[in-house]
Backbone as numpy.savetxt, mean C-alpha at the origin, in Angstrom:
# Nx Ny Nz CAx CAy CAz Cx Cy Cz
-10.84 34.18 -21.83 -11.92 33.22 -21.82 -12.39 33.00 -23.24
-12.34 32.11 -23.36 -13.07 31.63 -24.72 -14.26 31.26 -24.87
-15.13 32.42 -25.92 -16.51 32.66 -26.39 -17.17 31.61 -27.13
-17.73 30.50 -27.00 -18.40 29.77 -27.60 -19.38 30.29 -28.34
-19.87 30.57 -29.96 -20.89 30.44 -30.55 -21.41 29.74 -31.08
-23.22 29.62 -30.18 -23.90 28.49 -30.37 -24.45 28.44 -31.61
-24.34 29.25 -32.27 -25.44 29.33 -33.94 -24.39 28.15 -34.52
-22.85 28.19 -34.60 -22.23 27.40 -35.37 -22.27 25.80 -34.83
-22.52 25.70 -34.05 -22.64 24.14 -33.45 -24.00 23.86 -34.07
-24.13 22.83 -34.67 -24.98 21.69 -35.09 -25.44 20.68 -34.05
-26.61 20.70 -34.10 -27.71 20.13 -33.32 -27.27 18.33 -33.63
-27.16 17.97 -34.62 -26.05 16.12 -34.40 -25.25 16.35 -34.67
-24.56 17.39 -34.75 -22.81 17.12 -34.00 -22.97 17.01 -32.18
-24.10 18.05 -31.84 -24.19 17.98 -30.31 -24.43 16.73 -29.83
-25.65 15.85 -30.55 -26.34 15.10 -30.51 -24.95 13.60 -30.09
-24.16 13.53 -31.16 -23.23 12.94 -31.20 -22.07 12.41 -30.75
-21.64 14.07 -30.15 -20.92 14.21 -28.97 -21.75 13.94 -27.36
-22.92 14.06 -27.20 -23.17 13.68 -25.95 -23.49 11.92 -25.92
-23.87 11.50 -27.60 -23.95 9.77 -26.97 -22.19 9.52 -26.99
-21.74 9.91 -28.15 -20.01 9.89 -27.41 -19.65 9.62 -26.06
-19.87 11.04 -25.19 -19.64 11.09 -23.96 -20.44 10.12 -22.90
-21.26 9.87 -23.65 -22.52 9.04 -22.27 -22.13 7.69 -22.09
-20.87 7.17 -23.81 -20.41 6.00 -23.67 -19.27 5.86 -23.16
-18.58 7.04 -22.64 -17.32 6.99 -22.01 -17.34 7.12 -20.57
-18.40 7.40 -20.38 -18.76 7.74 -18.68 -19.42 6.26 -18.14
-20.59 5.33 -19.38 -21.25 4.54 -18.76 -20.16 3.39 -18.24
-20.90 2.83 -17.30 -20.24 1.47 -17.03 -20.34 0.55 -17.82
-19.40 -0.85 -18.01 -19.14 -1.63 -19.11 -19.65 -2.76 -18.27
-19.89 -3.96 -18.49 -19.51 -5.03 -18.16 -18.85 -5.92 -17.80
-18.50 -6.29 -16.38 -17.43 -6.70 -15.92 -17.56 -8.81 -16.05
-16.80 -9.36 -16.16 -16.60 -10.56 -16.26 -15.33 -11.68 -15.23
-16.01 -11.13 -14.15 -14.80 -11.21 -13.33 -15.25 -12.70 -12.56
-14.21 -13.66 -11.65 -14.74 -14.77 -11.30 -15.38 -14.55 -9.76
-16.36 -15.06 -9.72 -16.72 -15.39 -7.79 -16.01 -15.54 -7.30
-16.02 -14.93 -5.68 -15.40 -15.29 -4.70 -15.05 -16.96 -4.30
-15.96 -17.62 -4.56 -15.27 -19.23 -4.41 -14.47 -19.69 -5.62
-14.92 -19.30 -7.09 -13.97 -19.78 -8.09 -12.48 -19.26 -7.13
-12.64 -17.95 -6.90 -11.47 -17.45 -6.51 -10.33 -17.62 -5.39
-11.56 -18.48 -4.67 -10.40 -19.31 -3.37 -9.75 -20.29 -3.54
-10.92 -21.28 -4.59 -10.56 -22.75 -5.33 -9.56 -22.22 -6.05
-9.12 -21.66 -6.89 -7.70 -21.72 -7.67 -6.63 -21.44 -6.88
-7.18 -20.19 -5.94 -5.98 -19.88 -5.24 -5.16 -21.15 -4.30
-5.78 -21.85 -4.00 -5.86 -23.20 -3.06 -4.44 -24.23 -3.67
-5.30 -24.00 -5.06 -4.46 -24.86 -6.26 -3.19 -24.41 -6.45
-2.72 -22.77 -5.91 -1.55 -22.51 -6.60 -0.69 -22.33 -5.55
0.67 -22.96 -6.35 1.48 -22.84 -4.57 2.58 -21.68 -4.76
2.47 -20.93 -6.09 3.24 -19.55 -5.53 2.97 -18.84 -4.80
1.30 -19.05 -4.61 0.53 -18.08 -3.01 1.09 -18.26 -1.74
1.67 -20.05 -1.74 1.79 -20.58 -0.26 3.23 -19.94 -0.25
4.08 -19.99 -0.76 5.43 -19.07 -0.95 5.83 -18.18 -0.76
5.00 -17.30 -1.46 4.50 -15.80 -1.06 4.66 -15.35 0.47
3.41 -16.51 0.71 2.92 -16.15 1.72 4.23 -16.97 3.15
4.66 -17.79 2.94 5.98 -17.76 3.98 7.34 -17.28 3.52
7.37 -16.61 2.65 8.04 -15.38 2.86 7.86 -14.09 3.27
6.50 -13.66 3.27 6.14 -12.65 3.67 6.54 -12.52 5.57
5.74 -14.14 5.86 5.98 -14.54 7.00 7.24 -14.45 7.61
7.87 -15.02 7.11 9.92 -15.28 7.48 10.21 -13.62 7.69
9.83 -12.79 6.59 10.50 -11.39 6.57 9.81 -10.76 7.79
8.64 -11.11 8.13 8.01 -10.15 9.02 8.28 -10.44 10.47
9.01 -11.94 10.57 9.43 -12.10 11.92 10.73 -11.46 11.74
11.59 -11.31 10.82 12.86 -10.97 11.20 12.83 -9.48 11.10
12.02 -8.84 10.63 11.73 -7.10 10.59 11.04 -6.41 12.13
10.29 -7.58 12.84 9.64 -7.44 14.09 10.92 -7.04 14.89
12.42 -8.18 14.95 13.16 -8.85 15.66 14.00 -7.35 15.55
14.68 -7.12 14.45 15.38 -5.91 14.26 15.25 -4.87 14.74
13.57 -4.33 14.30 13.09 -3.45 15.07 13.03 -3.15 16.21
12.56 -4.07 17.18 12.81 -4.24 18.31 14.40 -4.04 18.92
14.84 -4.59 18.85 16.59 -4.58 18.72 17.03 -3.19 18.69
16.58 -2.54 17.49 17.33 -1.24 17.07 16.29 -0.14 18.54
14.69 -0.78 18.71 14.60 0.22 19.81 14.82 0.28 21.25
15.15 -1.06 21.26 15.87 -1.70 22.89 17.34 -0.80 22.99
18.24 -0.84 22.29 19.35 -0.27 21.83 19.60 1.25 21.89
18.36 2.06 21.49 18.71 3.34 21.60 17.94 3.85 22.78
16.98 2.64 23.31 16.60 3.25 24.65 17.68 2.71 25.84
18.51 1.87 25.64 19.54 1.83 26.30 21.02 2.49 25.91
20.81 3.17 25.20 22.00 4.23 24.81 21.53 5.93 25.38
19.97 5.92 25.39 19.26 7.25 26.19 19.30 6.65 27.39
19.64 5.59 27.90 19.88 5.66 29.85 20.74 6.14 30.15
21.88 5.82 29.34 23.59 5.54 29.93 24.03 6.89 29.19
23.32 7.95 28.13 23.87 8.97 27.76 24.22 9.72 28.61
23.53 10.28 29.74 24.05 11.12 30.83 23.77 12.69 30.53
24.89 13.45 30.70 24.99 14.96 30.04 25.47 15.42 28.99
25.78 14.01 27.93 25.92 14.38 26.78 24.99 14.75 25.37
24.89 15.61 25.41 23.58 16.12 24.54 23.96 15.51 22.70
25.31 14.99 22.67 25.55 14.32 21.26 24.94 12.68 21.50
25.16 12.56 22.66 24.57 10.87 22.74 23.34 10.65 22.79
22.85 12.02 23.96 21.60 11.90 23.55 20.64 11.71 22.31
20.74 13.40 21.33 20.15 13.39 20.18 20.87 11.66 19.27
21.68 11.29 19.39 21.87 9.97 18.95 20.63 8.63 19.27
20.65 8.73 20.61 19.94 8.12 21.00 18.18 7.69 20.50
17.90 8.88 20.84 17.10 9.35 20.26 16.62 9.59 18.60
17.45 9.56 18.00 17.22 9.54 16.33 17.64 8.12 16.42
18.30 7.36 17.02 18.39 5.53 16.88 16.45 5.31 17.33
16.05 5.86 18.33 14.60 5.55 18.42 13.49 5.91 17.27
13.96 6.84 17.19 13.04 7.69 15.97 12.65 6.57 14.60
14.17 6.12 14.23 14.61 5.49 13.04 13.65 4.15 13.35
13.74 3.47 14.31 13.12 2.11 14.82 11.37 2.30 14.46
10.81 3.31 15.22 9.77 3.61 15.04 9.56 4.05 13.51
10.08 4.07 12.85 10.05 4.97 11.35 9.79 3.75 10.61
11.03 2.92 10.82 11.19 1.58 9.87 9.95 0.90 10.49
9.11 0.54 11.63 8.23 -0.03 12.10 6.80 0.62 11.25
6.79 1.45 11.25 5.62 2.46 10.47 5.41 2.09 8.90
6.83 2.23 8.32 7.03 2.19 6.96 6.38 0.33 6.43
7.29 -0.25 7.45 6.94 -1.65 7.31 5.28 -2.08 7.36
4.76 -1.61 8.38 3.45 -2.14 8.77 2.44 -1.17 7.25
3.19 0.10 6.83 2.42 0.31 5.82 2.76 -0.39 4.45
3.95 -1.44 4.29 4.01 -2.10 3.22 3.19 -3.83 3.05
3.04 -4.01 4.53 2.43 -4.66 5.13 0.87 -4.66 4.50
0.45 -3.89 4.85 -0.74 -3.36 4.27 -0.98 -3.43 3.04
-0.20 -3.12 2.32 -0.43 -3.10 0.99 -0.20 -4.22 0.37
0.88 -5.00 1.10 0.59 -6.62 0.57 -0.49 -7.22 0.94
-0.98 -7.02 2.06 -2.37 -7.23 2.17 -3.60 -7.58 1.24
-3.27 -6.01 0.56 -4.31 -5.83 -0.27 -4.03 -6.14 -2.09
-2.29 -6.73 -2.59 -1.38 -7.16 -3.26 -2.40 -8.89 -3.29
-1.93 -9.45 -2.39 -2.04 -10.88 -2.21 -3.12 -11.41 -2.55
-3.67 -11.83 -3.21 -5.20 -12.58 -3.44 -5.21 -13.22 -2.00
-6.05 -13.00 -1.50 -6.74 -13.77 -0.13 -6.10 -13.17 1.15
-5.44 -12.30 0.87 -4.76 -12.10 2.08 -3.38 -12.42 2.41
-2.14 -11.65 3.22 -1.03 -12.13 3.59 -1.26 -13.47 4.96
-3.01 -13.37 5.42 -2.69 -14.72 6.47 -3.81 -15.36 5.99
């Protein structure tokens, strides 16, 4: 542990170091635009509208897949029978569906919060 002695510290060096610190902690001034400046431009720009039907296009065809891949392994767990390799197949084909569905809806999200105004 290291012994600090206070006799050698100077009263404005202390002084100095705490308005130092009080200016690194305070808050600054932000200059940011309103919520309506901020809809009006967005309105104006059409890489948003782009964005935003692609986001669209991908999320119907990621719905479609998904679905697909879990229709698929719940009809591969009907018809498995007593095979315990088709099964665990089956079953990790479901797993995977639900996984990619999870992963998606959390990238989802984050474009969400990516997108000025929203993905809708």
């Amino acid at each position: 542990m290291i012994k600090i002695n206070t006799r050698t510290i100077s009263k404005p060096g202390l002084g100095l170091g705490l308005i130092i610190a009080a200016n690194l902690v305070s808050p600054s001034a932000v200059y940011s635009a309103t919520p309506q400046e901020l809809q009006r431009n967005l309105k104006a720009n059409p890489i948003v509208e782009d964005i935003q039907m692609i986001i669209n296009f991908l999320s119907a065809g990621v719905g479609v897949i998904v679905l697909a891949v879990i229709i698929i392994g719940g009809i591969q767990y009907i018809t498995a029978g007593d095979k315990p390799e088709a099964t665990m197949a089956a079953k990790k084909r479901v797993i995977n569906g639900v996984t990619a569905l999870i992963a998606f809806m959390l990238m989802y999200a984050f474009l969400q919060w990516l997108v000025p105004g929203g993905v809708f």
